[in-house]
N, C-alpha and C positions, 0 to 999 in steps of 0.2 A: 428032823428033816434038814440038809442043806438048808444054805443062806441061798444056793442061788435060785433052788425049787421053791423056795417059800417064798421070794419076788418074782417069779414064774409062771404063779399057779393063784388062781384065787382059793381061799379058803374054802373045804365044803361045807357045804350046806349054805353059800353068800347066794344073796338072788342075782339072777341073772333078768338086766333088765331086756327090754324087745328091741330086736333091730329096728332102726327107722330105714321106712319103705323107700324106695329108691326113685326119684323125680324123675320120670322120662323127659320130661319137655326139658327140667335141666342140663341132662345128659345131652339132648340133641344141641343147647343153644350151645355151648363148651365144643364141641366138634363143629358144630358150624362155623363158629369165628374166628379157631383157630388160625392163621393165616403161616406156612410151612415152617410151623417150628419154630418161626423168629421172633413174632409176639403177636400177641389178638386185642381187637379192640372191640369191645363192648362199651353199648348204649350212647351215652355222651360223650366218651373220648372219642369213639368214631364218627360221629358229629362233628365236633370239632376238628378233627384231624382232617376230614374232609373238606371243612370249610376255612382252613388254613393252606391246604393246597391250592385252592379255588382263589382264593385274594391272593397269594402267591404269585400266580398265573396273572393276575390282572393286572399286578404291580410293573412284573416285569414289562409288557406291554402299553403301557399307558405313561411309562414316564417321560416327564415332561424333556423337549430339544430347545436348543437356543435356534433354530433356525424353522418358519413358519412353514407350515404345509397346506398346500391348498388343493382340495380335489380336484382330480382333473381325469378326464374318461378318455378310453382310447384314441377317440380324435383329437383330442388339445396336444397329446404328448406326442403323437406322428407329427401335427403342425409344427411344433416347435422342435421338431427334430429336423425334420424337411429343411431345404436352404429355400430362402423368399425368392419371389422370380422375381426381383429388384438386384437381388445381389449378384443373380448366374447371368442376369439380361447381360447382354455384350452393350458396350458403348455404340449409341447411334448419334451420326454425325447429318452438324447442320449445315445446311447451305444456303445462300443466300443469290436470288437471282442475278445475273449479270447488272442490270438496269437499276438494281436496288442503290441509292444513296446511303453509306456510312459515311457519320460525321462526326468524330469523336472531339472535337474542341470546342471550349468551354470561355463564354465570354469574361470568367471570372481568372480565367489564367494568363487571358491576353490582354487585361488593364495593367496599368503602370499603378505600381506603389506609390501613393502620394504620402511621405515620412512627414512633411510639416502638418498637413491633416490631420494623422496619427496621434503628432504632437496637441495638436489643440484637442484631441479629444482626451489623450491624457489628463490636461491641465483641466479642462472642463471637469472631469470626473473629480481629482485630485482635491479640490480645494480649500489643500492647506499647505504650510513647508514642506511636509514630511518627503521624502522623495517616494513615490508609489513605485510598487513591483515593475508595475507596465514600463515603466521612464527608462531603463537600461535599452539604451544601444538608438535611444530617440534624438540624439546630438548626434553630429557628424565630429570627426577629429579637428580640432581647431589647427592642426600642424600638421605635416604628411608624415612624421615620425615623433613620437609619442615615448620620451626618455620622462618616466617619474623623476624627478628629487627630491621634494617634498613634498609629502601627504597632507589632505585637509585636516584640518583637527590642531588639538593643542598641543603646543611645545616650546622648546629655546628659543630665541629669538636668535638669530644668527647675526644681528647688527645689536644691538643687547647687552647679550647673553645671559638676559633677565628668562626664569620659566615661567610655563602657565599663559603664555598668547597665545589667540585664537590663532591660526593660518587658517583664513577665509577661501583660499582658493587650494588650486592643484599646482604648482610648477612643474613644468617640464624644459629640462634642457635643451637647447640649441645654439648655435654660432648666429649672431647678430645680424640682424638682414634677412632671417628667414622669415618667409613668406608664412601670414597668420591668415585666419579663413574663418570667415560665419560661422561658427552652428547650427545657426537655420535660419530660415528666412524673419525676415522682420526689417524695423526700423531702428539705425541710429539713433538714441538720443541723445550722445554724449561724446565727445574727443575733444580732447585736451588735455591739460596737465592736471593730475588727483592732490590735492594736498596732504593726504597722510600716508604716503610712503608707496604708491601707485605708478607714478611716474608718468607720463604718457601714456593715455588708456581711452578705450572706446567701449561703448557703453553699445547694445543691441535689445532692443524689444522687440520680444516674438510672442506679446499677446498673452491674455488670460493670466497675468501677472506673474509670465518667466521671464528671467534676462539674462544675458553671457555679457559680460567684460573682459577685457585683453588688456592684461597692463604689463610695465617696463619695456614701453614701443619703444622702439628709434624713430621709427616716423608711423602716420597710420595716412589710408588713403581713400578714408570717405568724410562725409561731412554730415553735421546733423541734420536728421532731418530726412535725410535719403535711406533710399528702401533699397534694402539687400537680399541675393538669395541666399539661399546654401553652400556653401564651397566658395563664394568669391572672397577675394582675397581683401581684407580691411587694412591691413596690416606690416608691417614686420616689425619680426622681436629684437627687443635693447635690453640694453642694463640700467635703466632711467630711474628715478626715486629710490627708495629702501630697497639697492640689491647687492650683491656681492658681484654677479655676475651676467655674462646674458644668457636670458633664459624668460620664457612666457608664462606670467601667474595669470592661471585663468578659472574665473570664478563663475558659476551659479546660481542667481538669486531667484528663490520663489515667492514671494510677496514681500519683498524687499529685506529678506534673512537667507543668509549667504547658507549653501546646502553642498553636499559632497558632490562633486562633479563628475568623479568615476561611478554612481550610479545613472548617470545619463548618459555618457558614453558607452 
């Protein structure tokens, strides 16, 4: 016999074993599940497939925003759509009877600035050298024109020309004979001739232990002892003691240590 009838064919007289019977219930659950052809899910993978669709769906849904939500029902969202009757109201206008007194002035804008009070409350608070914030612009100008030369603080001596002297006051230039002026109210205690390098000089107390001095006079025109205001004139400026020139050194002392004079002015 052929090779290919004898792998073909089973031998005779081989037992032929029984067909097995055919599962109906099988048969239906196989067409049941098929789903057209593309693939079927049975038992647990349908299950699961299911319930991956499912948290899916929730995922999408539920994920978290940066920006808060807060329930709100069809009334809240018309209200805050709506304009406020504040903002469409038209402007309404006041008036004020014929007879009515308006009086708009202020007994605090119609006093006079008292600057030496000022001053004393300065020094009252102050009390020490140091020159306080508040003191700037609490002296009036000792001269009606205000030329620096030299600065308070250390430097050359200009009759010297040794370094490292204190210059205790402020200089300001002027031509000889110009009229010098209080800083503020107080008392004389002092005019005459300074022995260390002063010249002709007037000494002023204005209390709570401030003083102004005015040295290298040509002449001064008050005496000790008398009481000055603000602005009057004690003075005019020389070239007297320790100067090169004329011109007014004028000093600041706050409990008898001489202080920068351009924070008071």
């Amino acid at each position: 016999m052929p090779k290919h009838h004898a792998s073909g064919r089973r031998r005779a007289g081989a037992p032929v074993s029984a067909a097995r019977p055919r599962d109906a219930h099988r048969l239906e659950r196989r067409r049941t599940t098929r789903v057209r052809g593309d693939f079927s899910l049975t038992g647990l993978s349908q299950k699961f497939a299911i319930a991956a669709a499912a948290s899916g769906l929730v995922l999408t849904v539920t994920l978290p925003t940066t920006a808060a939500t807060v329930p709100q029902d069809d009334s809240a969202v018309a209200a805050a759509a709506a304009p406020t009757a504040q903002a469409t109201a038209a402007p309404r206008e006041i008036s004020v009877p014929d007879a009515a007194l308006v009086d708009f002035s202020r007994t605090a804008l119609q006093s006079t600035f008292d600057a030496d009070a000022k001053l004393s409350e300065i020094m009252t608070a102050a009390g020490s050298a140091a020159v306080p914030a508040a003191a700037r612009g609490s002296l009036s100008a000792p001269m009606d024109k205000l030329v620096i030369t030299s600065p308070f603080g250390y430097r050359v001596s200009p009759i010297t020309g040794m370094g490292g002297e204190l210059h205790s006051g402020q200089d300001f230039s002027s031509s000889c004979g110009s009229e010098v002026f209080a800083a503020a109210s107080g008392t004389v205690t002092f005019t005459g001739w300074h022995p260390y390098g002063g010249g002709n000089r007037v000494v002023i107390d204005h209390g709570n232990g401030l003083e102004s001095t005015y040295n290298h006079l040509s002449s001064s025109s008050v005496q000790e002892g008398q009481s000055v205001d603000r602005g009057d004139v004690v003075a005019q400026s020389g070239s007297t003691g320790a100067s090169t020139g004329c011109h007014l050194h004028f000093e600041v002392m706050v409990d008898g240590q001489a202080v920068d004079p351009m924070g008071w002015l």
